[in-house]
Biopython code that builds the backbone (N, CA, C, O; Angstrom):
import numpy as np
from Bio.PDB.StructureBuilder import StructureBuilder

atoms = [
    (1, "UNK", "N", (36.465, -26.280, -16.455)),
    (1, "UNK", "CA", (35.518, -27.222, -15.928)),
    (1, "UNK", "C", (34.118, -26.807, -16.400)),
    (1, "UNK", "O", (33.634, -25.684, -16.258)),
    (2, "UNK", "N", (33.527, -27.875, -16.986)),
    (2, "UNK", "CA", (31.826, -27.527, -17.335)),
    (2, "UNK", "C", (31.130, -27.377, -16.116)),
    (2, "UNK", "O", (31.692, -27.509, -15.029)),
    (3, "UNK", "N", (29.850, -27.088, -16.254)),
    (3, "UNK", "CA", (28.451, -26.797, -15.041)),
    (3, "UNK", "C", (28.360, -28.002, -14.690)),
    (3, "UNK", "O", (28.370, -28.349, -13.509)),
    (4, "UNK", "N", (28.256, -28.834, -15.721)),
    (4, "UNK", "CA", (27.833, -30.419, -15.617)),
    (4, "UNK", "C", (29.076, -30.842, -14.490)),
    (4, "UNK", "O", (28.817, -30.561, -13.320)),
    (5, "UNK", "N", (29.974, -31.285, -14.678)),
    (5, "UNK", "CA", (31.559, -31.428, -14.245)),
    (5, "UNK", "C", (31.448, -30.980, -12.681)),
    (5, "UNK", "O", (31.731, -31.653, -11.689)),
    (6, "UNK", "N", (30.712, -28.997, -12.786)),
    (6, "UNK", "CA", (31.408, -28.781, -11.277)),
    (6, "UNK", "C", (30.325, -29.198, -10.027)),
    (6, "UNK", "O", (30.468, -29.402, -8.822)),
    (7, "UNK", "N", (28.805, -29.219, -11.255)),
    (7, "UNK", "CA", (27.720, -29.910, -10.484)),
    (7, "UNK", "C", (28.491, -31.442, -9.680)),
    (7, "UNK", "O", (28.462, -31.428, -8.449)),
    (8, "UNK", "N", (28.977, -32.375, -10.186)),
    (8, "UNK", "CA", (29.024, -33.534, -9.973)),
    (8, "UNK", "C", (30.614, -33.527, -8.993)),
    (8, "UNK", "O", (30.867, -34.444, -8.211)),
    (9, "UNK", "N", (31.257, -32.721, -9.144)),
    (9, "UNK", "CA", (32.641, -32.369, -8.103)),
    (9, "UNK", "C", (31.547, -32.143, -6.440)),
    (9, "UNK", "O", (31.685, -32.712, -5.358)),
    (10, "UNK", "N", (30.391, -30.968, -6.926)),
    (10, "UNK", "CA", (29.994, -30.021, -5.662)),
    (10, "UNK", "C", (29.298, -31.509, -4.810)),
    (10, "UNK", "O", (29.508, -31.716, -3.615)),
    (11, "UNK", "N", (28.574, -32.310, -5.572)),
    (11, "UNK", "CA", (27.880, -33.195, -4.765)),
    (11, "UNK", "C", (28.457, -34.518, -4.093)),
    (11, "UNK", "O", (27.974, -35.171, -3.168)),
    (12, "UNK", "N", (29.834, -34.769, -4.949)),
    (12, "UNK", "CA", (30.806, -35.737, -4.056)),
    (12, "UNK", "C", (31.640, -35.275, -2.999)),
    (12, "UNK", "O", (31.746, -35.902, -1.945)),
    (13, "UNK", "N", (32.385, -33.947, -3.287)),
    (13, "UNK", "CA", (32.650, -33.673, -2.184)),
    (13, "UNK", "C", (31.994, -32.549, -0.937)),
    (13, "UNK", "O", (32.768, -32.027, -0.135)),
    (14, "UNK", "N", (30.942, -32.352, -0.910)),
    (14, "UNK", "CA", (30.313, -31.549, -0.110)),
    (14, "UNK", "C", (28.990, -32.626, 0.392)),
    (14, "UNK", "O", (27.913, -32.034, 0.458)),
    (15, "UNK", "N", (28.962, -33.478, 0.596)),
    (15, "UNK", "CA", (28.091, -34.489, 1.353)),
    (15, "UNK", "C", (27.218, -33.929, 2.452)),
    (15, "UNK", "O", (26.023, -34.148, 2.253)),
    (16, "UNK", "N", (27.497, -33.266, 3.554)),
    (16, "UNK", "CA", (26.581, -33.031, 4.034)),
    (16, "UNK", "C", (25.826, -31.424, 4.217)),
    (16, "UNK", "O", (26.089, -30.438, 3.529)),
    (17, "UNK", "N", (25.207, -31.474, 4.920)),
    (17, "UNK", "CA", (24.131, -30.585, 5.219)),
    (17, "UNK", "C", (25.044, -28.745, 5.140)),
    (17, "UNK", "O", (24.918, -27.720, 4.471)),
    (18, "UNK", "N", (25.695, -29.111, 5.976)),
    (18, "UNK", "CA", (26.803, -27.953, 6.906)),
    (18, "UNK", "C", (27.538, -27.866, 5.344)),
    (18, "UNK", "O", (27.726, -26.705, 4.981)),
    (19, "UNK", "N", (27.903, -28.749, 4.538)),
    (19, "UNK", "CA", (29.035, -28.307, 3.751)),
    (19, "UNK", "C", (28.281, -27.743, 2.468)),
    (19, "UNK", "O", (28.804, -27.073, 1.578)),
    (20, "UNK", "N", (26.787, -28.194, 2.555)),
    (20, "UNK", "CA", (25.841, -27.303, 1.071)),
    (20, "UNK", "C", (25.783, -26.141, 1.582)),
    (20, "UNK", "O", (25.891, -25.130, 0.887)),
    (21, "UNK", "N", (25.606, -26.111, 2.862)),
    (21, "UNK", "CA", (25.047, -24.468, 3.286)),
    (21, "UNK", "C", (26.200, -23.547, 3.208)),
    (21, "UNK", "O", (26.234, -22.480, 2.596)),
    (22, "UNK", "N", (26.940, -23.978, 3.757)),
    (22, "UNK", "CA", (28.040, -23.021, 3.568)),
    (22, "UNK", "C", (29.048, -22.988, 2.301)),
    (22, "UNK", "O", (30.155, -22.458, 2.396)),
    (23, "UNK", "N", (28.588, -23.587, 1.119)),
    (23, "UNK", "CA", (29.103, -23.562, -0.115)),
    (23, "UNK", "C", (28.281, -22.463, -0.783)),
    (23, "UNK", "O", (28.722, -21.515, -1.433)),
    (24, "UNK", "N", (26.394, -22.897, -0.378)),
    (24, "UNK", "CA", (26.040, -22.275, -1.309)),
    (24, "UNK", "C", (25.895, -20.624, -0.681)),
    (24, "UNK", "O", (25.628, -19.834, -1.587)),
    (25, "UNK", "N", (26.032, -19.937, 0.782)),
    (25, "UNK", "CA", (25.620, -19.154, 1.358)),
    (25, "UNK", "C", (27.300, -18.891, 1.849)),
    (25, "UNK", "O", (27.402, -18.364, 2.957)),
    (26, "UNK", "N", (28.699, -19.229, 1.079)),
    (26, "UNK", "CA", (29.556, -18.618, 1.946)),
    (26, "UNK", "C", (29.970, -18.247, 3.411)),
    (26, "UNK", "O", (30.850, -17.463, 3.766)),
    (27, "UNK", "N", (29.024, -19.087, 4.262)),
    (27, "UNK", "CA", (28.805, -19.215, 5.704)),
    (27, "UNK", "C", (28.357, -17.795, 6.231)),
    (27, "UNK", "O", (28.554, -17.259, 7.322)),
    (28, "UNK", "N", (27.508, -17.241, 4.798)),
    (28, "UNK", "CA", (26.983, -15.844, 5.799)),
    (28, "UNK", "C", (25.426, -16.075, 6.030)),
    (28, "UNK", "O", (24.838, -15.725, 5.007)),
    (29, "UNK", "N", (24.668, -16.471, 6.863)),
    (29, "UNK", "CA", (23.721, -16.725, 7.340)),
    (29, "UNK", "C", (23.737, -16.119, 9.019)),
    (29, "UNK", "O", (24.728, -16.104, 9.750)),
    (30, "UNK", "N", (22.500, -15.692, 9.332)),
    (30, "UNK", "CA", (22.178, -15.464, 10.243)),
    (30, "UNK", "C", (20.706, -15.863, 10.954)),
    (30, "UNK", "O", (19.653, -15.682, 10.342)),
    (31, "UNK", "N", (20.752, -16.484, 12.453)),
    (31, "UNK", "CA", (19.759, -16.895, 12.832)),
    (31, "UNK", "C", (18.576, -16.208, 12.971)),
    (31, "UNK", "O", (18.516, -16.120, 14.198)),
    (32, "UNK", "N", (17.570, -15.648, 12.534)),
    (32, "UNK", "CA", (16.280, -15.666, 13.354)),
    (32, "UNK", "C", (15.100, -15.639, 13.029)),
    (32, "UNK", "O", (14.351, -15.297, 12.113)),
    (33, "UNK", "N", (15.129, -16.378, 14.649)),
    (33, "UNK", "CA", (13.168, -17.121, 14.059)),
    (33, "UNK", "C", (12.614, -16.572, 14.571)),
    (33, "UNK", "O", (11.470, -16.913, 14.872)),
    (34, "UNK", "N", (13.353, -15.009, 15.066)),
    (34, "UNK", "CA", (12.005, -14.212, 15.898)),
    (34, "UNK", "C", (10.968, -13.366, 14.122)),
    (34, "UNK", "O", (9.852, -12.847, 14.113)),
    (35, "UNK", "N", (11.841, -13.549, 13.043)),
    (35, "UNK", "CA", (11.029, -13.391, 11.773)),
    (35, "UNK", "C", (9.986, -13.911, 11.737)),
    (35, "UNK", "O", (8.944, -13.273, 11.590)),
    (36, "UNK", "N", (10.042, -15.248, 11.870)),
    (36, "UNK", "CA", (8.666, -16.330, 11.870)),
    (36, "UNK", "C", (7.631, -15.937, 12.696)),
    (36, "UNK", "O", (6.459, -15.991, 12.322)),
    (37, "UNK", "N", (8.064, -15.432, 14.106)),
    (37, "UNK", "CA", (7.198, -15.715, 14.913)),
    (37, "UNK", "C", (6.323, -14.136, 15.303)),
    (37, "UNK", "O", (5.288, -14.019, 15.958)),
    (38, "UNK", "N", (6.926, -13.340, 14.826)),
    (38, "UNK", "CA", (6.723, -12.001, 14.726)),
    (38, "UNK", "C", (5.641, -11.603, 13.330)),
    (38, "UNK", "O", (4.447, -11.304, 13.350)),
    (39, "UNK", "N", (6.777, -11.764, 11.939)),
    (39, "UNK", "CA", (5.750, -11.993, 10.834)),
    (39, "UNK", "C", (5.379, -12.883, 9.544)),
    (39, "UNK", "O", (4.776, -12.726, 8.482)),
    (40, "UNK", "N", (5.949, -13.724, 10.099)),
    (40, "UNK", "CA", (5.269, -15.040, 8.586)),
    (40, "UNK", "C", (4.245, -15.252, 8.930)),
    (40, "UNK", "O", (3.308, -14.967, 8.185)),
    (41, "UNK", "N", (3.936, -16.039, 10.635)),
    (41, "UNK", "CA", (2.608, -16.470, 10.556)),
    (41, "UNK", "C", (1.493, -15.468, 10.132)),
    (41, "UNK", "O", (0.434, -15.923, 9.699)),
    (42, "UNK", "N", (1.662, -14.270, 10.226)),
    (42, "UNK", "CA", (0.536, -13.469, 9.995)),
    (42, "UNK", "C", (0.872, -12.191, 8.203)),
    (42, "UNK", "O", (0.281, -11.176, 7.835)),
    (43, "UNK", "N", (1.876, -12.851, 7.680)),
    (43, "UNK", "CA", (1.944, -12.265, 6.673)),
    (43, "UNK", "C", (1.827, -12.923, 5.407)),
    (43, "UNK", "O", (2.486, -13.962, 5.437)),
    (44, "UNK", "N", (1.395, -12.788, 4.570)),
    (44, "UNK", "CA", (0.740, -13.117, 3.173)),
    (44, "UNK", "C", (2.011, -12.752, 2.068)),
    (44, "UNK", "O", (2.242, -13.297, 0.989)),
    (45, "UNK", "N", (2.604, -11.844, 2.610)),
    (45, "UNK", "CA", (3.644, -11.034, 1.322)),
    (45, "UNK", "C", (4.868, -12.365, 1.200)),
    (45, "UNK", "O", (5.688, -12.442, 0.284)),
    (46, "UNK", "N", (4.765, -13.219, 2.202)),
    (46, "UNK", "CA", (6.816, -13.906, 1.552)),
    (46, "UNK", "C", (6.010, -14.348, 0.445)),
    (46, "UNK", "O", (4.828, -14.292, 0.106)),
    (47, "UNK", "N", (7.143, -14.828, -0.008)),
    (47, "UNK", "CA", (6.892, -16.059, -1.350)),
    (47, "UNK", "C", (8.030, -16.629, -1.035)),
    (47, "UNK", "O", (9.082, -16.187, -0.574)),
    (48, "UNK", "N", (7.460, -18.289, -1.533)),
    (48, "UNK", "CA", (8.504, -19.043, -1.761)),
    (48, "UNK", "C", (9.367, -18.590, -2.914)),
    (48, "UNK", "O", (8.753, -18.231, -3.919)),
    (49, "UNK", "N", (10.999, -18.536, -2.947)),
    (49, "UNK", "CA", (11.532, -18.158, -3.886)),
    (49, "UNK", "C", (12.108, -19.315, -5.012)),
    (49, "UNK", "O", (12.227, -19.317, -6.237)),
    (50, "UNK", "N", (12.462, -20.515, -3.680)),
    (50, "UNK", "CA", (13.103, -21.776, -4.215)),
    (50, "UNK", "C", (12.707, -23.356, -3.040)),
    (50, "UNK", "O", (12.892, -23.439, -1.826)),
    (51, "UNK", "N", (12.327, -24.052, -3.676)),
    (51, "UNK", "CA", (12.051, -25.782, -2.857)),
    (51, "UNK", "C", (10.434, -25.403, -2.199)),
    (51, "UNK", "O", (9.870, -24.309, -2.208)),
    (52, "UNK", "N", (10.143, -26.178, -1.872)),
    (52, "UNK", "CA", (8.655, -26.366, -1.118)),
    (52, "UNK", "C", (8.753, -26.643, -0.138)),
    (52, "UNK", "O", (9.595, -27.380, 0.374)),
    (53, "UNK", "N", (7.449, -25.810, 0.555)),
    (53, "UNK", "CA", (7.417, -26.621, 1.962)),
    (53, "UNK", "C", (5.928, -27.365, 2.024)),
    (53, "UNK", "O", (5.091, -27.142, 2.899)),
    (54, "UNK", "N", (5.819, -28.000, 1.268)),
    (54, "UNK", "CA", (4.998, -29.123, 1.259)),
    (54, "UNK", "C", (5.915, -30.569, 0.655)),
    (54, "UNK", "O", (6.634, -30.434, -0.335)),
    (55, "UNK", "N", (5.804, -31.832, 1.314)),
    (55, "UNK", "CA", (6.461, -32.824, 0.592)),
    (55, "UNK", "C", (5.586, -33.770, -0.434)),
    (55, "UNK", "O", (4.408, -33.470, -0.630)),
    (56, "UNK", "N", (5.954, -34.495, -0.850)),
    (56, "UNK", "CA", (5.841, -35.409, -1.956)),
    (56, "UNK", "C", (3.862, -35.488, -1.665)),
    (56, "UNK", "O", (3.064, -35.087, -2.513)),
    (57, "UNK", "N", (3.451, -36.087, -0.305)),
    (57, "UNK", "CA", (2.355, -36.464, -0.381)),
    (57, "UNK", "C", (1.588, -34.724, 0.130)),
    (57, "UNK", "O", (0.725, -34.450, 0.963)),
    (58, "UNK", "N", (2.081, -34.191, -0.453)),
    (58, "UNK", "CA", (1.478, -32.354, -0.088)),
    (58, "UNK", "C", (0.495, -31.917, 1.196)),
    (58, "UNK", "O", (-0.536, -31.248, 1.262)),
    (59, "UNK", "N", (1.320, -32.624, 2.190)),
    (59, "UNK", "CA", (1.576, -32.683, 3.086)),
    (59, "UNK", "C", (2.468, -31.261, 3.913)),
    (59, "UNK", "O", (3.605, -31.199, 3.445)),
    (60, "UNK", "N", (2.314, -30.592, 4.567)),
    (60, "UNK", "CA", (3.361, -29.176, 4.901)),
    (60, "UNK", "C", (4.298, -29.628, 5.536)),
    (60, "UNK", "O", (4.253, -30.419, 6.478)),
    (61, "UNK", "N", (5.254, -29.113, 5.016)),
    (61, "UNK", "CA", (7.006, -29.420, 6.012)),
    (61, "UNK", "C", (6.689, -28.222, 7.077)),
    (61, "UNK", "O", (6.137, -27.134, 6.916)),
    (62, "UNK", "N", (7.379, -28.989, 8.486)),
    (62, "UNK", "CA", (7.765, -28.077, 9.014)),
    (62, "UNK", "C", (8.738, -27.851, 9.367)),
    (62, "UNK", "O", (9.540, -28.703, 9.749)),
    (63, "UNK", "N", (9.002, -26.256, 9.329)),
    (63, "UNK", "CA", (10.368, -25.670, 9.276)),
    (63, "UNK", "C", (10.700, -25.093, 10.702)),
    (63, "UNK", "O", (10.016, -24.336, 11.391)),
    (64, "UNK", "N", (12.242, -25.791, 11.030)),
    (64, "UNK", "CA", (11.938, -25.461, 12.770)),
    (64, "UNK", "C", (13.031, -23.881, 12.799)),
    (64, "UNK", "O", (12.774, -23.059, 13.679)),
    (65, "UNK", "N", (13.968, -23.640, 11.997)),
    (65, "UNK", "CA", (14.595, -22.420, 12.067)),
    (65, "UNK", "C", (14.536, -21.590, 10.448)),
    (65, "UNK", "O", (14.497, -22.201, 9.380)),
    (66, "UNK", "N", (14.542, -20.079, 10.594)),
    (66, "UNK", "CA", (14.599, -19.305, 9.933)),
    (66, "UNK", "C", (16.386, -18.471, 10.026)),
    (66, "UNK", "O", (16.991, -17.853, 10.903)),
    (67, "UNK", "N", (16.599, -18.767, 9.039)),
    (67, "UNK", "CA", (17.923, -18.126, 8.665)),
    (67, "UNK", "C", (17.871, -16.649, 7.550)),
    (67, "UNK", "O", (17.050, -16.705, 6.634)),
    (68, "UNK", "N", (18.740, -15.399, 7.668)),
    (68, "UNK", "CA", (18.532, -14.634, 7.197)),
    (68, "UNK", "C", (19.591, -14.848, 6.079)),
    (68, "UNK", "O", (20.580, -15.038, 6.787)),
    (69, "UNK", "N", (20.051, -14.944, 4.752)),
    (69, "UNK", "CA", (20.846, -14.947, 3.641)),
    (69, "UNK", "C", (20.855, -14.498, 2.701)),
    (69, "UNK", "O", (19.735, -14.080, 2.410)),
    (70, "UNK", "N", (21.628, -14.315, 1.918)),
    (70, "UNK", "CA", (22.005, -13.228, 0.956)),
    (70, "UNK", "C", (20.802, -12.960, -0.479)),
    (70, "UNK", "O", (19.696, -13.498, -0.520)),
    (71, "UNK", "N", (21.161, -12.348, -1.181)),
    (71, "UNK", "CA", (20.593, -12.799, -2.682)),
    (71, "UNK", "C", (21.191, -13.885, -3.231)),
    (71, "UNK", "O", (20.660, -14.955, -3.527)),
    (72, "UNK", "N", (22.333, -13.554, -3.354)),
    (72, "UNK", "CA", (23.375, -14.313, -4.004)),
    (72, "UNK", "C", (23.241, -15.699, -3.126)),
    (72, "UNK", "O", (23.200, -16.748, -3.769)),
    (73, "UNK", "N", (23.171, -15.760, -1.671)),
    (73, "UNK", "CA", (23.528, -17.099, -1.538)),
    (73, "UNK", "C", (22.015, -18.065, -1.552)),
    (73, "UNK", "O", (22.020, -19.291, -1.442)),
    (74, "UNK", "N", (20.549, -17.081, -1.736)),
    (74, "UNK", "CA", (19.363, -17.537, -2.017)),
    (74, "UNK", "C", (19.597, -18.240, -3.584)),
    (74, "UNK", "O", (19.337, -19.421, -3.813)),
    (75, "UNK", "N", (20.153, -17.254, -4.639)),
    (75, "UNK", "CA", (20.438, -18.004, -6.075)),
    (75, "UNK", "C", (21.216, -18.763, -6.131)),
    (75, "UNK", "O", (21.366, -19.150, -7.289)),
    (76, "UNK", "N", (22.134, -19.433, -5.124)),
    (76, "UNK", "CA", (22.459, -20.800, -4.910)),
    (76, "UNK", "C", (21.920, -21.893, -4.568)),
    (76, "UNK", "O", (21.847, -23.014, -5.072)),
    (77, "UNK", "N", (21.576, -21.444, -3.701)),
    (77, "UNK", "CA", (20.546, -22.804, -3.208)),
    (77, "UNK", "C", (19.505, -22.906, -4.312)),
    (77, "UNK", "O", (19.295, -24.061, -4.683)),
    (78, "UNK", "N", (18.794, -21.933, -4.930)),
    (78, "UNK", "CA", (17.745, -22.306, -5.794)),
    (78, "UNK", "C", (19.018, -23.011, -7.052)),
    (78, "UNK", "O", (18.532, -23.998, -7.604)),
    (79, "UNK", "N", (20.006, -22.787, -7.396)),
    (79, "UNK", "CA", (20.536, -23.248, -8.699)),
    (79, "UNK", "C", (21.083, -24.846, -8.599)),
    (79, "UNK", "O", (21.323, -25.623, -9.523)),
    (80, "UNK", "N", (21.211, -25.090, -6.858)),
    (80, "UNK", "CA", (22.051, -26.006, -7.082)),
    (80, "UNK", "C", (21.336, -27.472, -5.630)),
    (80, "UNK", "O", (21.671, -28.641, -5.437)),
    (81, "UNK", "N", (20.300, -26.567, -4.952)),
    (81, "UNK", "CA", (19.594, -27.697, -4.096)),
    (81, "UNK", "C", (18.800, -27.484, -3.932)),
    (81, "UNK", "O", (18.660, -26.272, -4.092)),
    (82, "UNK", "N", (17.346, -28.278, -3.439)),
    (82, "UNK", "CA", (15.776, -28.485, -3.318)),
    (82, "UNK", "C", (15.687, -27.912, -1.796)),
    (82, "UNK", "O", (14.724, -28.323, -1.148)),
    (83, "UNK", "N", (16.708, -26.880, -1.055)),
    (83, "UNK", "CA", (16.241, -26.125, -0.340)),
    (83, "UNK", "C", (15.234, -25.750, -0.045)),
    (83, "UNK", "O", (14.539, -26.298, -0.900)),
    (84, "UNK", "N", (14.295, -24.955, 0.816)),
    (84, "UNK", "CA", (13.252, -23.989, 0.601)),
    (84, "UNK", "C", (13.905, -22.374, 1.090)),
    (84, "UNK", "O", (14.382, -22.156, 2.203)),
    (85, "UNK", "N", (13.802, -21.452, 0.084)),
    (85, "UNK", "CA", (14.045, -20.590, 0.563)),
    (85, "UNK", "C", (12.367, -19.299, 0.408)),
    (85, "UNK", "O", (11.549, -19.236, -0.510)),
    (86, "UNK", "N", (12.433, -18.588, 1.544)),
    (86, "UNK", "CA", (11.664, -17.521, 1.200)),
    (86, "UNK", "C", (11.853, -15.904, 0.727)),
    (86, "UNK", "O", (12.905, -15.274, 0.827)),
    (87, "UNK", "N", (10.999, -15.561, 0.368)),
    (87, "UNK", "CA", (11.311, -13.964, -0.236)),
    (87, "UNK", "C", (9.990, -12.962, 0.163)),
    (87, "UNK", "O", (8.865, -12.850, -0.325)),
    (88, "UNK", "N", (10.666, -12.313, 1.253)),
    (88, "UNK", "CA", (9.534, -11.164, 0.980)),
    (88, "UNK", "C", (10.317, -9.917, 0.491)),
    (88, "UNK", "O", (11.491, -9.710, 0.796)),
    (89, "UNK", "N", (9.514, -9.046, -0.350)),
    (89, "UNK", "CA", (9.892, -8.287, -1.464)),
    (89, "UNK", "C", (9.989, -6.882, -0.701)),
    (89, "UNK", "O", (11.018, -6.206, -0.712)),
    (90, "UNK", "N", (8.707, -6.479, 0.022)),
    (90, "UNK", "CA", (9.229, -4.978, 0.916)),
    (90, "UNK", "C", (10.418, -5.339, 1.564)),
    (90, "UNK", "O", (11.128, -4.337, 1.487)),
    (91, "UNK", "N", (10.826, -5.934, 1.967)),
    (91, "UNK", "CA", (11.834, -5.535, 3.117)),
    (91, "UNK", "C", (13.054, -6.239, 1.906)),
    (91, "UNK", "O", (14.213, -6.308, 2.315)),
    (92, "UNK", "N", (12.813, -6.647, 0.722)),
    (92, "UNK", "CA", (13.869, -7.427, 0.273)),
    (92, "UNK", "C", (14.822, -8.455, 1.223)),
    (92, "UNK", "O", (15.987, -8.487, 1.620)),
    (93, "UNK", "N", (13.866, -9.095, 1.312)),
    (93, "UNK", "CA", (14.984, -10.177, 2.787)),
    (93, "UNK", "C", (14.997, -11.258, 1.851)),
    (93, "UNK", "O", (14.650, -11.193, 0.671)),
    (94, "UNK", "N", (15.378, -12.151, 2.401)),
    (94, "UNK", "CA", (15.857, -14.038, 1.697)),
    (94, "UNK", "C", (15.416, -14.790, 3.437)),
    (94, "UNK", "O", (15.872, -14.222, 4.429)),
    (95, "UNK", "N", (14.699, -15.811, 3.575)),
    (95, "UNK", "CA", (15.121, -16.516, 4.427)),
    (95, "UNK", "C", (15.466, -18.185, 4.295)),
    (95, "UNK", "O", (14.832, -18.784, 3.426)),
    (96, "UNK", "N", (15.990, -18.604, 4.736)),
    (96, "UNK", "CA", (16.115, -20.298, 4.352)),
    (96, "UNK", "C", (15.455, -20.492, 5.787)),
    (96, "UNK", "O", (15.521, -19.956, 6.893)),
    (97, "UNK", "N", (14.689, -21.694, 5.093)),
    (97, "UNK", "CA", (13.710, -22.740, 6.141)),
    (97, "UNK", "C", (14.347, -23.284, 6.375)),
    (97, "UNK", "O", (15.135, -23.206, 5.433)),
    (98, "UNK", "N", (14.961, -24.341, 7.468)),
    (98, "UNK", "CA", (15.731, -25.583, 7.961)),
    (98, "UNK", "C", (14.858, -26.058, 8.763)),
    (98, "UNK", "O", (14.600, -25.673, 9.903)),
    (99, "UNK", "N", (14.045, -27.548, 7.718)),
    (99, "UNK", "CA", (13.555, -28.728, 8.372)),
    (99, "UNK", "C", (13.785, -29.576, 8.829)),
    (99, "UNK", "O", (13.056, -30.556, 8.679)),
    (100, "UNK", "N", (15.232, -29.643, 9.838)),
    (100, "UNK", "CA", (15.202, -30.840, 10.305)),
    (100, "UNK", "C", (15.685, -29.913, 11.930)),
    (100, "UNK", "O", (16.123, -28.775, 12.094)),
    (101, "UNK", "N", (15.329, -31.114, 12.994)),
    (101, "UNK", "CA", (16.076, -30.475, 14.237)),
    (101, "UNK", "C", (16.739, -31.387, 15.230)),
    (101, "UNK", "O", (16.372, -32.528, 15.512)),
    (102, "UNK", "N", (17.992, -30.588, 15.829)),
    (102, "UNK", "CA", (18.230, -31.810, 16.643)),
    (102, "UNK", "C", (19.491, -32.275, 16.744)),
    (102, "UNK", "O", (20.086, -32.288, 17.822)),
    (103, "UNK", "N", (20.103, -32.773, 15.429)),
    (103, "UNK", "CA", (21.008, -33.164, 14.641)),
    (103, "UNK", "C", (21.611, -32.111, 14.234)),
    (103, "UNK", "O", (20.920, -31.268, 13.662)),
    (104, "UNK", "N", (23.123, -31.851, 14.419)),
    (104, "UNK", "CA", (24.339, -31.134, 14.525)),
    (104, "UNK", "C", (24.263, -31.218, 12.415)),
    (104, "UNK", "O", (23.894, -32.216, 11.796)),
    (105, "UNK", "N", (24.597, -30.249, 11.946)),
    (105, "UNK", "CA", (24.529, -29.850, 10.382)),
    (105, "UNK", "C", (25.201, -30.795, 9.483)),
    (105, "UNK", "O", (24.861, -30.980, 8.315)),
    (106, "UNK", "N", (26.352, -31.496, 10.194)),
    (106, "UNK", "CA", (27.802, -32.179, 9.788)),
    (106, "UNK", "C", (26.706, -33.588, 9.690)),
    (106, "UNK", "O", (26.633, -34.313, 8.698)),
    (107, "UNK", "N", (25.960, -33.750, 10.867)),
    (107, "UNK", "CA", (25.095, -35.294, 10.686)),
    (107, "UNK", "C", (23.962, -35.515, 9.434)),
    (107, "UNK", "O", (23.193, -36.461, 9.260)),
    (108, "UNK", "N", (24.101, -34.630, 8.859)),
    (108, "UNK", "CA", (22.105, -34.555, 8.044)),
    (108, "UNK", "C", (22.600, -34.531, 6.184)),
    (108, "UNK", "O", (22.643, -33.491, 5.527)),
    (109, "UNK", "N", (22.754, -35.191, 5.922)),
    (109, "UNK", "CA", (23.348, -35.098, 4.223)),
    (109, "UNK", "C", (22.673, -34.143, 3.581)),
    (109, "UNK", "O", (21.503, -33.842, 3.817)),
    (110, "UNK", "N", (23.484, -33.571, 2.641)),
    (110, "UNK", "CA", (23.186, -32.691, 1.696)),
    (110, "UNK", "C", (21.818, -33.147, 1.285)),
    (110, "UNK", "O", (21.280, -34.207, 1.603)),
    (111, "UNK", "N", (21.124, -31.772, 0.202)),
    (111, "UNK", "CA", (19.645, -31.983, -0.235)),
    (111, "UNK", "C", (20.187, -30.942, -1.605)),
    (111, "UNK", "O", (19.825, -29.813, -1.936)),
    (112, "UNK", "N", (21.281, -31.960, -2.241)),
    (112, "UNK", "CA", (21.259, -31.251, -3.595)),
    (112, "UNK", "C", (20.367, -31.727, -4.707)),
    (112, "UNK", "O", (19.663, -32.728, -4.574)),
    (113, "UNK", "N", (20.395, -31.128, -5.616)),
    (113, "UNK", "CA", (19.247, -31.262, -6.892)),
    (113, "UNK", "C", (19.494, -32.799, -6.625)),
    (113, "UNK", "O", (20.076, -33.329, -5.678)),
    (114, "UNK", "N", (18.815, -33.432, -7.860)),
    (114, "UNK", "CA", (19.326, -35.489, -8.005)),
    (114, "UNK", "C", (20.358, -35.057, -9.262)),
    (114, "UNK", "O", (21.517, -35.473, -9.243)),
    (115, "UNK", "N", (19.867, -34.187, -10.372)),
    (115, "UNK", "CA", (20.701, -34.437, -11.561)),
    (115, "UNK", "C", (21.128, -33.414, -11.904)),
    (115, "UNK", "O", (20.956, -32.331, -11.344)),
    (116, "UNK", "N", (21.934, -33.701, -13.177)),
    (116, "UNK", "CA", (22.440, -32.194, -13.939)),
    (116, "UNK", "C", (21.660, -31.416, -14.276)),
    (116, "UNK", "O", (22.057, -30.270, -14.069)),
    (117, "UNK", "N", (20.459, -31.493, -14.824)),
    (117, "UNK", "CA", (18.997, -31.664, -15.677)),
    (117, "UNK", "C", (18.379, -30.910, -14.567)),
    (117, "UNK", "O", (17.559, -30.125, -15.042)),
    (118, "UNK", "N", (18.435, -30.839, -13.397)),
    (118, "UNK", "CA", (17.840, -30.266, -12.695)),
    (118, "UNK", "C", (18.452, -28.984, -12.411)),
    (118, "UNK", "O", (17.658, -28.198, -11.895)),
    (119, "UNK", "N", (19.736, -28.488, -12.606)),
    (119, "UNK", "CA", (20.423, -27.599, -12.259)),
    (119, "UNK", "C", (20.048, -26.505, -13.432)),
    (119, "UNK", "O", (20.299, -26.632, -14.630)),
    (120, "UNK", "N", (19.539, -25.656, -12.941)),
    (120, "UNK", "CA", (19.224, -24.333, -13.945)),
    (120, "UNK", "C", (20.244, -23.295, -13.509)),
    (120, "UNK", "O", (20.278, -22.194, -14.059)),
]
sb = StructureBuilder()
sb.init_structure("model")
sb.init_model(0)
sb.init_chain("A")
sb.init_seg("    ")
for serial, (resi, resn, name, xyz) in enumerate(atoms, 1):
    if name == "N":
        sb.init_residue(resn, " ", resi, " ")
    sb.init_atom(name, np.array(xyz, "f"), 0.0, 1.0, " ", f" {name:<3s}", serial, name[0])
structure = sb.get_structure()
């Protein structure tokens, strides 16, 4: 199977939200937003690693949970959806932002790339 091929398999059958995350993160994620609230707001060091949290009209998303995830499952989401993930480098952590709230994971459709062309 080509990249092209398994790109276009991953986005018909993995439709929603719950089924990108746990494709691209192997369902190893862990919750916490005591990260955020402890040290993003007051730290300078993350970097975005992958997706924005500003939208189209650059405007700031806000992100209502912080998830802790892998390397490996951070270079998924950057290879294969417009995620936002963060990186701070001392502590070598990964976190994924999740902007939406409310709505159970299974309800919220995937946020994969649009094209092949986009998949690096």
């Amino acid at each position: 199977m080509t990249r092209e091929e398994l790109f276009g398999h991953i986005r018909t059958d993995k439709p929603t939200y719950k089924d990108m995350i746990d494709f691209c993160t192997n369902g190893t994620l862990i919750l916490n937003n005591e990260i955020y609230n402890k040290y993003f707001e007051h730290n300078d060091n993350f970097e975005i690693f992958c997706g924005s949290d500003y939208d189209e009209d650059e405007e700031p998303v806000e992100v209502f949970q912080f998830f802790i995830i892998s390397e490996q499952g951070a270079e998924m989401l950057k290879d294969f959806t417009n995620e936002i993930v963060y990186y701070l480098p001392e502590w070598d952590l990964y976190l994924l932002g999740v902007t939406h709230y409310g709505t159970m994971w299974e309800g919220v459709p995937a946020n994969w790339k649009d094209t092949f062309e986009d998949y690096k």
